[in-house]
N, C-alpha and C positions, 0 to 999 in steps of 0.2 A: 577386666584386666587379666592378661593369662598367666601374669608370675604368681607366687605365692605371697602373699602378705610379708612376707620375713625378707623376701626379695628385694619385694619395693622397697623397705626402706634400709636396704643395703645398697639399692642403686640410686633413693635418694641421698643418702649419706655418704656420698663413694670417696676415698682416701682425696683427704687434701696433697698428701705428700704427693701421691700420683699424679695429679689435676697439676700439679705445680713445675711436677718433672717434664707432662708433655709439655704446658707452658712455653719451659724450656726449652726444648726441641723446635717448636714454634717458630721461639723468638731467634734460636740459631739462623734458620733454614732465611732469614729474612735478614737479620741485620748481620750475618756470619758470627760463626762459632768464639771467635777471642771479643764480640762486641757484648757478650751477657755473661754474666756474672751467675751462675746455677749453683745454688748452694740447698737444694730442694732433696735431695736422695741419698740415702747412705750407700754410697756405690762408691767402694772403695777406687780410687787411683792409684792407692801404692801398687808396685808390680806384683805379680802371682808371683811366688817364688821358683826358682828355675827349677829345683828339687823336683816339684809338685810336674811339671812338663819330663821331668827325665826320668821320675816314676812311671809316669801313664806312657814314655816309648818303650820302655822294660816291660813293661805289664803286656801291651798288647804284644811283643815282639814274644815273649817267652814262655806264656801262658795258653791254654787252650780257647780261641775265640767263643765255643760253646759255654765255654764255662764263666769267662770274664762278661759276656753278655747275657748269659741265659738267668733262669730264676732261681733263688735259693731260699733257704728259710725265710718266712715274712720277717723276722727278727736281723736279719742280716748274715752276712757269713760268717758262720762258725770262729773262723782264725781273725776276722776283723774284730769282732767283739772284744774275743779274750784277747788282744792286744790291745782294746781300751780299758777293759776292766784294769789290766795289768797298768795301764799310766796312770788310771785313776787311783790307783792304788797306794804306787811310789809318789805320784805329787801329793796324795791328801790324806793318805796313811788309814784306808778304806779297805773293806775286804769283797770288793766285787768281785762276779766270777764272771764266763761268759752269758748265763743265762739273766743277769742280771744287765743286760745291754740291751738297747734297740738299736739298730740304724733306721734314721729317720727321715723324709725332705727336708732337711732343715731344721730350724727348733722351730718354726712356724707348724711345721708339720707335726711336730714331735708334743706341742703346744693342744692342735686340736686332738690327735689322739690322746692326751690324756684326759681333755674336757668331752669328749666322745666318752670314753670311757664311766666317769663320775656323773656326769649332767644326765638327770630329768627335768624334763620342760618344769618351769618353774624356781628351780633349784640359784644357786646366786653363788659368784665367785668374786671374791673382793681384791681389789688392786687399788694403791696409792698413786693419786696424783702428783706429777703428771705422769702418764703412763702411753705405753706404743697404743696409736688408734684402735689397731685392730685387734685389741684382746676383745673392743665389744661387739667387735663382726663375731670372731671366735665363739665367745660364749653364746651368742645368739645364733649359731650354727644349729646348737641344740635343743635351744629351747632354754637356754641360762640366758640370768641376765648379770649383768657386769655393775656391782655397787663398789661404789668410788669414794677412798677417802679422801677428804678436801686436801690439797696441798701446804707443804709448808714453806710459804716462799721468803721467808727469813735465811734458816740452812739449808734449805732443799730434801732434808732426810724422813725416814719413815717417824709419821704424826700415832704412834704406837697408840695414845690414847683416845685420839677423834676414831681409831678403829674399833678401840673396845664394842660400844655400841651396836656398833654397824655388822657385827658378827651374832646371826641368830641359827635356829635351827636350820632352816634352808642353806645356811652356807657350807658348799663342799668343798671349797678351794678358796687359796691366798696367792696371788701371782706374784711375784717379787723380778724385777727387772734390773741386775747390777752387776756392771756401772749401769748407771738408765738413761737412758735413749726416753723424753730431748735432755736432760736437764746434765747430763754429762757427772750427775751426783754416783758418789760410792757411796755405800751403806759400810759402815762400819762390822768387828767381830761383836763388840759391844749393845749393840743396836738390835743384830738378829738373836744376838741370848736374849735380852728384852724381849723381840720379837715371840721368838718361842717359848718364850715361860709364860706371857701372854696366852699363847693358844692350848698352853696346855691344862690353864683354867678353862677358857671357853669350850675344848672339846669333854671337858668334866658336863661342864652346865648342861652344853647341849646332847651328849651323851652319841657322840659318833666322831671317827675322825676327822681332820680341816687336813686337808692336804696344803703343802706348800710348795708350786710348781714354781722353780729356779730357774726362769727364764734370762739366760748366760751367754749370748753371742758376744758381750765384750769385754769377756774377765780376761785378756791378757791384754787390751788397751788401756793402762792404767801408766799413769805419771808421778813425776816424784819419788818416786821409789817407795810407793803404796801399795796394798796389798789386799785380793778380795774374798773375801773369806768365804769358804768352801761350806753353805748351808745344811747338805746332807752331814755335815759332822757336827754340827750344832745342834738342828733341828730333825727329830727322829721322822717327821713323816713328809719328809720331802722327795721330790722327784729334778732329777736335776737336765735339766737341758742344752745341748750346746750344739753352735754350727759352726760351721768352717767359714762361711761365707765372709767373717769380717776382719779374724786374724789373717788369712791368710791370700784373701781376695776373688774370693770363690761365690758369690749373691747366686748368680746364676746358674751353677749346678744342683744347687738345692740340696747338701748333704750336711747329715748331723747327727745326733745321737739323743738317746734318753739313759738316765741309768737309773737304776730302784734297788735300796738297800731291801735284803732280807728282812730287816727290821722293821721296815715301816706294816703297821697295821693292815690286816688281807691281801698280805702279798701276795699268794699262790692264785687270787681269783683275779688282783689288779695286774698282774703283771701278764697274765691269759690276756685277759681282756686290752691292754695294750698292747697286746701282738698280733690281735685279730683288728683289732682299730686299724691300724695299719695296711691292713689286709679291705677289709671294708667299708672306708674312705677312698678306695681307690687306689692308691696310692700302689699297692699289693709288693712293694718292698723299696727300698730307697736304692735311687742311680745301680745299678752294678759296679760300672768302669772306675766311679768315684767312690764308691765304699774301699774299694782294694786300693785305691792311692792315698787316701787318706790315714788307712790304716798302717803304711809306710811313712807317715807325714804326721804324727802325731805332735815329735818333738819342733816342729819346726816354730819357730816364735812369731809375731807380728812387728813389720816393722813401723816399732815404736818411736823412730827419730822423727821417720817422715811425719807421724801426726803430731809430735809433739813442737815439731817445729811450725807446722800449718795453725797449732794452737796457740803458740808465745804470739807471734804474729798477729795474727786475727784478733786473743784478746786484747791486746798490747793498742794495737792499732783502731779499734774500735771504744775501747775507752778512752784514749786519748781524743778522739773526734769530740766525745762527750757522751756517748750511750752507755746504758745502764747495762750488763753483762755479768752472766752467770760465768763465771772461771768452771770448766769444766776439769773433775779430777780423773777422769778416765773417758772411753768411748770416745766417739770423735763428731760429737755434736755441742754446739753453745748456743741457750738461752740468751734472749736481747728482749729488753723492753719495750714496747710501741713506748714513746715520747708519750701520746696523748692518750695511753689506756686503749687503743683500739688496733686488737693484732690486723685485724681484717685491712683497716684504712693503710695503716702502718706495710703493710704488704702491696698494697693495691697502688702505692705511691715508690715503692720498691721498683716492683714493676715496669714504670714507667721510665724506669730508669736502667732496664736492663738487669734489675737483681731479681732472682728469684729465692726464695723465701719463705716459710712454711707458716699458718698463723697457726697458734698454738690451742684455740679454744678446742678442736677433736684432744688433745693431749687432756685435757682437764684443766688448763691452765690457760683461760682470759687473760688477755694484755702483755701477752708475747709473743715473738715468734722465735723459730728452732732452724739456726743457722747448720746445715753437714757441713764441717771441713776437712772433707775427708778426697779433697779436689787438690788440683796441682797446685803448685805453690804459688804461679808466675798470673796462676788467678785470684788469687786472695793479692794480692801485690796489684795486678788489674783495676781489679775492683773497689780499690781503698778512694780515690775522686770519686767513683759514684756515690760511694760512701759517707763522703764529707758533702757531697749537694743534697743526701738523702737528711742528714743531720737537720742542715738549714731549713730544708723545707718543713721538717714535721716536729722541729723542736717547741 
C-alpha cells in the first residue's frame, strides 16, 4: 500500500457528513433538486450579507491589487488583526493587541495549527461527546490521539466528572466546541468555571499546562436570548478560535482567526510557533482578499430569525410526528433519535425516502442522527410527509 498508515485509516474513516452530502447531490441530479430533503452539511442558506459584496467591490476597486492579493505576514495583516484585537476587546472586556491575532483558514485551520503546534506523536487531546468528527482526523494529523468523554445524553452538557480521570499526563489540550455542533447544546458561564477550576487541579498533578482550544464558529447562533460565555475570560489557558464561515455565510472562503492572551502559560514560544504552523501547514497565510473584508465586517451579526425560525419548525414539526428531539439552544443543528437505537438503519431508511441525514455514531453519540437546518425554509415544510412515512416505518 503506498499511503501512510495514518492515511488509510483516514480514507477508511472518511466524513459521514461528506458521504451524505454527495449522497445528496446524487439523489438531486436523479430525482430533481425540490424531490430530496438534504439536511447533511452545515452550509449555510441564509444570504451572505450585502455588506460583505460591497466591501470586497471597494477593496478591490480602491486598493492596490499587489497588495490586496500579494503575501503578508503569516500572522495576517497588520491593520486586520489590530481591528480584531480591538472587537475582541470592546465585546469581552480583553486586552488583546495585534500581536495577539492570527488570521487563519478557518477555525478548522486555526484548530490544526494549534495541535501542530502542542502535539507529539503520542500525546492525547480530550474532547466531550458528542463532538465535530474531525477533531480525530485533527489530532491524528500529528500523531495525537483524541480521548473522548462519554456523553451526557440527559442535558447534553459537559460530564466535568467522567473527564476528571481521563485527564493524565499525555494530555496537552481540551477542545470545547460552543454552541456544539451536532447536539445544538450551549455550555453555560457556570459550567466552564467548573470547567477550569477542574483543570487547574489536573495541571497541578500532572505538572504542565492543558490547553483549552475554543473552538467557536457558532457563538453568535444562539436563541432565546442566551448568551455564550467568552472562555479566554474565565479560563487563563485558553486559545480562542472563530470563522466567519457560519455567521455570516462564508464555509467556503475559509477565513478566521485565533487569538492568545498574553497570559496564557509560554506565550512567547506558543504564539511563535502558531505563526509558523501557519506558515508550514501550507497554508502560508489565510485568503488575502477575505482577510481585508472581514476585517471591515466584524460587526456584522448572523441572521438569527432565518435559523431560528428553520428551528421552531423543524422541532415543532418533528415532535409532533412523535420523534424524540434534541431542542437545540444555538448553532443550527438538531439531534433526533433512531426510533430503534440504530443511527445507521434509521438513516439508511431516511434515504430511501429522499432524506438525507447524518448518523451520529463518528460524533460519539450511538443512536442518533444530526439533522443541519440550516437550509431554506420551503424545504423543511417539503420534507415534513416524508417525515411522517419515515415515523411509521421505523417507529
Amino acid at each position: 500500500m503506498v499511503l501512510s498508515e495514518n492515511m488509510q485509516k483516514l480514507v477508511a474513516g472518511n466524513s459521514a457528513i461528506r458521504k451524505m452530502f454527495e449522497l445528496g447531490q446524487e439523489l438531486a441530479a436523479k430525482v430533481g433538486k425540490d424531490n430530496v430533503y438534504d439536511f447533511s452539511l452545515g452550509n449555510p442558506a441564509s444570504p451572505v450579507p450585502e455588506e460583505v459584496k460591497e466591501k470586497a467591490i471597494a477593496i478591490l476597486n480602491e486598493k492596490n491589487p499587489n497588495y490586496v492579493h500579494g503575501y503578508m505576514a503569516n500572522a495576517g495583516f497588520p491593520e486586520v488583526r489590530e481591528k480584531v484585537a480591538a472587537y475582541l476587546n470592546k465585546k469581552h472586556g480583553m486586552s488583546y493587541d495585534k500581536n495577539d491575532i492570527i488570521m487563519t483558514v478557518g477555525a478548522a485551520g486555526g484548530l490544526n495549527d494549534v495541535l501542530r503546534a502542542l502535539l507529539n506523536p503520542g500525546d492525547e487531546v480530550l474532547t466531550f461527546a458528542p463532538f465535530f468528527t474531525e477533531y480525530r482526523s485533527y489530532a491524528g494529523n500529528f500523531g495525537g490521539k483524541l480521548v473522548i468523554v462519554p456523553p451526557d445524553t440527559e442535558h447534553f452538557q459537559l460530564d466535568i466528572e467522567k473527564a476528571w480521570p481521563l485527564i493524565t499526563e499525555k494530555t496537552k489540550a481540551l477542545i470545547i466546541n460552543n454552541p456544539n455542533n451536532p447536539s445544538g447544546s450551549l455550555y453555560t458561564k457556570e459550567t466552564i468555571e467548573k470547567l477550569g477550576a477542574m483543570l487547574e487541579k489536573k495541571e497541578k498533578e500532572v505538572g504542565h499546562p492543558i490547553y483549552v482550544i475554543c473552538d467557536e464558529p457558532y457563538r453568535e447562533l444562539v436563541y432565546d436570548g442566551a448568551e455564550v460565555p467568552y472562555i479566554p475570560a474565565i479560563i487563563r489557558n485558553a486559545v480562542f478560535l472563530y470563522s466567519f464561515s457560519k455567521t455570516i455565510s462564508l464555509p467556503g472562503e475559509r477565513i478566521g482567526y485565533l487569538a492568545l492572551s498574553k497570559d496564557v502559560d509560554e506565550y512567547p514560544d506558543l504564539i511563535q510557533a502558531l505563526t509558523i504552523a501557519n506558515r508550514t501547514l501550507g497554508y502560508v497565510n489565510a485568503p488575502s482578499l477575505f482577510q481585508l473584508i472581514v476585517g471591515d465586517c466584524l460587526d456584522l451579526e448572523a441572521n438569527l430569525p432565518f435559523y431560528d425560525k428553520n428551528r421552531k419548525l423543524l422541532y415543532k414539526s418533528l415532535t409532533d410526528i412523535g420523534f424524540t428531539c434534541v431542542k437545540p439552544e444555538g448553532a443550527f443543528y438538531m439531534l433526533v433519535k433512531a426510533p430503534d437505537g440504530d443511527a445507521a438503519h434509521f438513516a439508511a431508511a431516511a434515504e430511501k425516502l429522499n432524506i438525507i441525514i447524518v448518523p451520529c455514531d463518528g460524533f460519539g453519540l450511538p443512536g442518533y442522527v444530526r439533522l443541519a437546518y440550516c437550509v431554506a425554509y420551503d424545504m423543511i415544510e417539503r420534507s415534513l410527509p416524508a417525515f411522517k412515512k419515515l415515523y411509521e416505518e421505523t417507529k
